[in-house]
N, C-alpha and C positions, 0 to 999 in steps of 0.2 A: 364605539364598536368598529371594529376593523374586520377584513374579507381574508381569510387563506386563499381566493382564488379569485379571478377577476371575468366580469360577464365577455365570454369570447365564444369563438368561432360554433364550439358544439351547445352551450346553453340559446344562443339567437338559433341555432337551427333549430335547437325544440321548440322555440317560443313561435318560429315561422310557422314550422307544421301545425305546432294548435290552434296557431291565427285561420290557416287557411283551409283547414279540414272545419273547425266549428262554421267556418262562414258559409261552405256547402252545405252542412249541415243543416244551419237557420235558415239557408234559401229552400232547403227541400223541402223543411218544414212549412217554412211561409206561404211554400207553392200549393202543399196540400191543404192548409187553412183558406186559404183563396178559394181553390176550387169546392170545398164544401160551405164556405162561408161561415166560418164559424173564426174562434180566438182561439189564438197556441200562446196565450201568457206564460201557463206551463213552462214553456221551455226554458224561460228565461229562468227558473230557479234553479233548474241544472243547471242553466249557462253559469251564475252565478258562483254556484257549488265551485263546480269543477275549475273556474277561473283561480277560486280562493286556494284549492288543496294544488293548483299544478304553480301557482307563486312560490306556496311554501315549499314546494319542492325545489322550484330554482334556487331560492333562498340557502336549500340545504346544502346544494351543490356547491354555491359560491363560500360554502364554511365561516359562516359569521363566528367572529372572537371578541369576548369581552370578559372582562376579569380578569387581574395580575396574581400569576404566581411566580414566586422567586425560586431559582434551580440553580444550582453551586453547581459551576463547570471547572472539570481540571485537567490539566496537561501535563503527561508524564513522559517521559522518554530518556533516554541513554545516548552515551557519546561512545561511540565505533572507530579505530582506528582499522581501516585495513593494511597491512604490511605485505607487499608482494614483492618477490623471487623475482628477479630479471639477469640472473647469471644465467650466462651461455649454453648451461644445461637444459632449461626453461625452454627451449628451443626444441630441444628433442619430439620425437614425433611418433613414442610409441605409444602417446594418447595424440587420437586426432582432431583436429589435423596436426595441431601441436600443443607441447602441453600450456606453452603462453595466451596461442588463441583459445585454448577452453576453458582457462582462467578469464580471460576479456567477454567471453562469452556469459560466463557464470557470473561474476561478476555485476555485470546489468542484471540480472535474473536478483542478487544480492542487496544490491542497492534499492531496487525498488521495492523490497519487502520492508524497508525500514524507513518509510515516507515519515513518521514522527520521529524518529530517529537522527539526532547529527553526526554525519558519518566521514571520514578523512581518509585520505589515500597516501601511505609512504612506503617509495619505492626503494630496494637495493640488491645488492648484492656484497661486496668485500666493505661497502661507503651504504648509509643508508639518507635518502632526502627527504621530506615533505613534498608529494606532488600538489594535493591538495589538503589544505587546512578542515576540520572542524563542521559544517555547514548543513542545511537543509536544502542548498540545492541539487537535485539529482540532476539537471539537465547538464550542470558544469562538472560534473561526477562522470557524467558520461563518457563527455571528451575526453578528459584528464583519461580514462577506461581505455578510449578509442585509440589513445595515441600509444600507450606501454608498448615500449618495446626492450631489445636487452641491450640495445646503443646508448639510453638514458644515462645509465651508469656504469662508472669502470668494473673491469671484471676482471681482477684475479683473483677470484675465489668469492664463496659466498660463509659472511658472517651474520648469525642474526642478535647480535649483541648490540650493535649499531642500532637497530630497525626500534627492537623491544625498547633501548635506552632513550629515542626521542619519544618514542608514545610516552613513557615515563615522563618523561620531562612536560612534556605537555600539559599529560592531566595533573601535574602534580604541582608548574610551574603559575597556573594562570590564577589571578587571583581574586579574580571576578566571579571566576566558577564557583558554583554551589553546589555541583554536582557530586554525588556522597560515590567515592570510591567502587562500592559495590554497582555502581549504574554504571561504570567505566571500563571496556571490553574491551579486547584486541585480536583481531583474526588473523593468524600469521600464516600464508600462503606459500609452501617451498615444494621443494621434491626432496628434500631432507637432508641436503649434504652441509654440512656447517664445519666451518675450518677455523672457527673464532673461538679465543681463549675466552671472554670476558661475559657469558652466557649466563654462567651460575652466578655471576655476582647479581646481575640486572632480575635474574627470576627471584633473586631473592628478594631484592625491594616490591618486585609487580606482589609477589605473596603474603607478605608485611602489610602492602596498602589491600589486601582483599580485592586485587585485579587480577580480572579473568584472562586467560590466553587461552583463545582455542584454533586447534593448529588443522591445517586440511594440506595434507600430502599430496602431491600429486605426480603419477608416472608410475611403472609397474617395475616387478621383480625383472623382469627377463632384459628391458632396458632397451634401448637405443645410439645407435650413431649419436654425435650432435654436430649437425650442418653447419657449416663454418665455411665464408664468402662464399663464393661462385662456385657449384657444381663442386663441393670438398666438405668433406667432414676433419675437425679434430682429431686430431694425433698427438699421440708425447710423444717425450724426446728421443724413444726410439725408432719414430715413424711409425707406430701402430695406431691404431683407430683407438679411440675414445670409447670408451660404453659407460652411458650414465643410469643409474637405476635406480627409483625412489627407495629413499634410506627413510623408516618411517621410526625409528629408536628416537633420534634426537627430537624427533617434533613429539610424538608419545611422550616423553621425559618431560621438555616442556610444558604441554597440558598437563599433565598428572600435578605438575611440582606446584601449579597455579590452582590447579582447582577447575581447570578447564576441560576440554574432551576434543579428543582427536578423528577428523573426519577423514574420507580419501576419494580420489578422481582418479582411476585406471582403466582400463580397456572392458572393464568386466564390473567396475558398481560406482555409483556420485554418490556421495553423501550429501552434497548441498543443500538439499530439500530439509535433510535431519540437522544439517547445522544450523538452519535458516530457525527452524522449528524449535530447538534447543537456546537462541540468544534470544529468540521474542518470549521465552519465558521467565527469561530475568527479568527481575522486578526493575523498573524505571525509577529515574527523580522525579517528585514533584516539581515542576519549573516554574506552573503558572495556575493559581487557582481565581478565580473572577462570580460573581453574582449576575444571575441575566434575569430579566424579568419575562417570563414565557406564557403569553394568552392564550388560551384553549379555544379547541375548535368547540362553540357547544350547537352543531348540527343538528342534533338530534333534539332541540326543541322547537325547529318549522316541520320538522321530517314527521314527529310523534303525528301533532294534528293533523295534518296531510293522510297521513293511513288513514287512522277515525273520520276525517271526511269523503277518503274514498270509501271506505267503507260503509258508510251513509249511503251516500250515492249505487251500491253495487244493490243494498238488499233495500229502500224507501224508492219506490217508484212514484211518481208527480204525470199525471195525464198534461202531457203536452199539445194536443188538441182536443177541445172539448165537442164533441156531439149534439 
């Protein structure tokens, strides 16, 4: 037999209070059998009683376990690439404070919804990298999170053929993996400007292997400056200001063409909660199934007789000093 709980701090205080309240008790009684000189044997068969039913209550509290049953545990989960936008656009600040910090922000919000989930982080813009690999740890998710900025990678221009082609590679490269295609996601995070020719080729493999791409926009119709060093915004080459405004066709395009669904971050709605909500219901891989042998708490056989002897006790009275 083994305990689900161990005799501590609140089972000894009950055991104290019983101790010390019955012992006032017996001397009250004692003192009254004195003074009329007679016997309080009596007492002692409550004493007894009530010793027996308030054990078996301890007993219940500390959860005695005995008897093996076996319970099949299993471990299912999905591999996540996230691909995020760090072209100079991504800067912009007509979500605030900008649209890179409410991607870093969200982001952690992202990560931690997917604790059985192993999730990778690759950054681009015109070049796409691996910042982080594959993993279940969120703490080192984090940083890799804390650091994005759009200095990471060059920036002339943003393609997301790059970004989409390693996640490809990835899940399709390793060959260790057991991971069935359908458990295999990709979150591609832009404000929608794509200048890369080689798009359709790559969406067409992620659609072939039954990989999902769901895309989340971010930045608004009306647009923004984009801050550029000290105290300057972006200009072309005729000296005029830059205005970047979330292009949402090319990321829509992308989800539709995979089977995926298109969220958005602007000044006026997140979707993140519904994208977060929308990949935890794709079905997982099996990864890991195991036998555990699990002893039950069976409480409830000190607990049963404990009632029945208080209840004895509440309605059989025993003359405690006799006359």
């Amino acid at each position: 037999m083994t305990w689900f709980n161990e005799l501590g701090r609140i089972e000894l205080i009950l055991i104290g209070v019983f101790v010390f309240l019955y012992i006032l008790y017996l001397g009250k009684i004692h003192r009254i059998a004195s003074m009329l000189k007679t016997s309080a044997r009596g007492v002692f068969i409550k004493f007894f009683l009530r010793i027996i039913y308030f054990s078996l209550i301890i007993l219940a509290i500390l959860g005695p376990s005995f008897g093996e049953v076996s319970k099949e545990v299993e471990s299912k989960g999905k591999d996540i690439y996230i691909a995020v936008d760090l072209s100079l656009s991504m800067n912009a600040t007509d979500v605030q404070p900008s649209r890179l910090d409410k991607v870093k922000f969200e982001l952690k919000n992202i990560v931690s919804n997917f604790s059985s989930d192993r999730v990778g982080l690759i950054i681009f813009s015109s070049e796409a990298f691996v910042q982080c690999p594959l993993t279940f740890d969120q703490s080192a998710l984090n940083l890799f999170i804390e650091t994005l900025n759009t200095g990471l990678v060059p920036n002339t221009g943003t393609d997301f053929a790059p970004p989409l082609q390693i996640a490809y590679k990835k899940f399709t490269e390793d060959s260790e993996d057991n991971v069935k295609d359908q458990a295999k996601v990709i979150i591609l995070i832009s404000d929608g400007e794509d200048f890369g020719e080689e798009t359709q080729d790559v969406l067409s493999d992620l659609e072939n292997r039954g990989i999902k791409v769901f895309t989340l926009g971010v930045g608004t119709e009306t647009g923004s400056t984009i801050p550029f060093r000290e105290r300057s915004v972006k200009r072309d080459e005729s000296g005029r200001e830059v205005i970047t405004t979330l292009n949402r066709a090319p990321l829509q395009e992308i989800a539709e063409k995979t089977q995926g669904k298109y969220f958005e971050i602007s000044d006026k709605k997140n979707n993140v909660a519904q994208l977060i909500d929308t990949v935890k219901k794709l079905e997982g891989q099996l990864r890991d199934k195991r036998k555990m042998d699990v002893k039950a708490n069976k409480f409830y056989i000190f607990l049963l007789p404990a009632l029945i002897l208080i209840l004895l006790d509440i309605f059989v009275t025993v003359k405690t000093v006799r006359v």
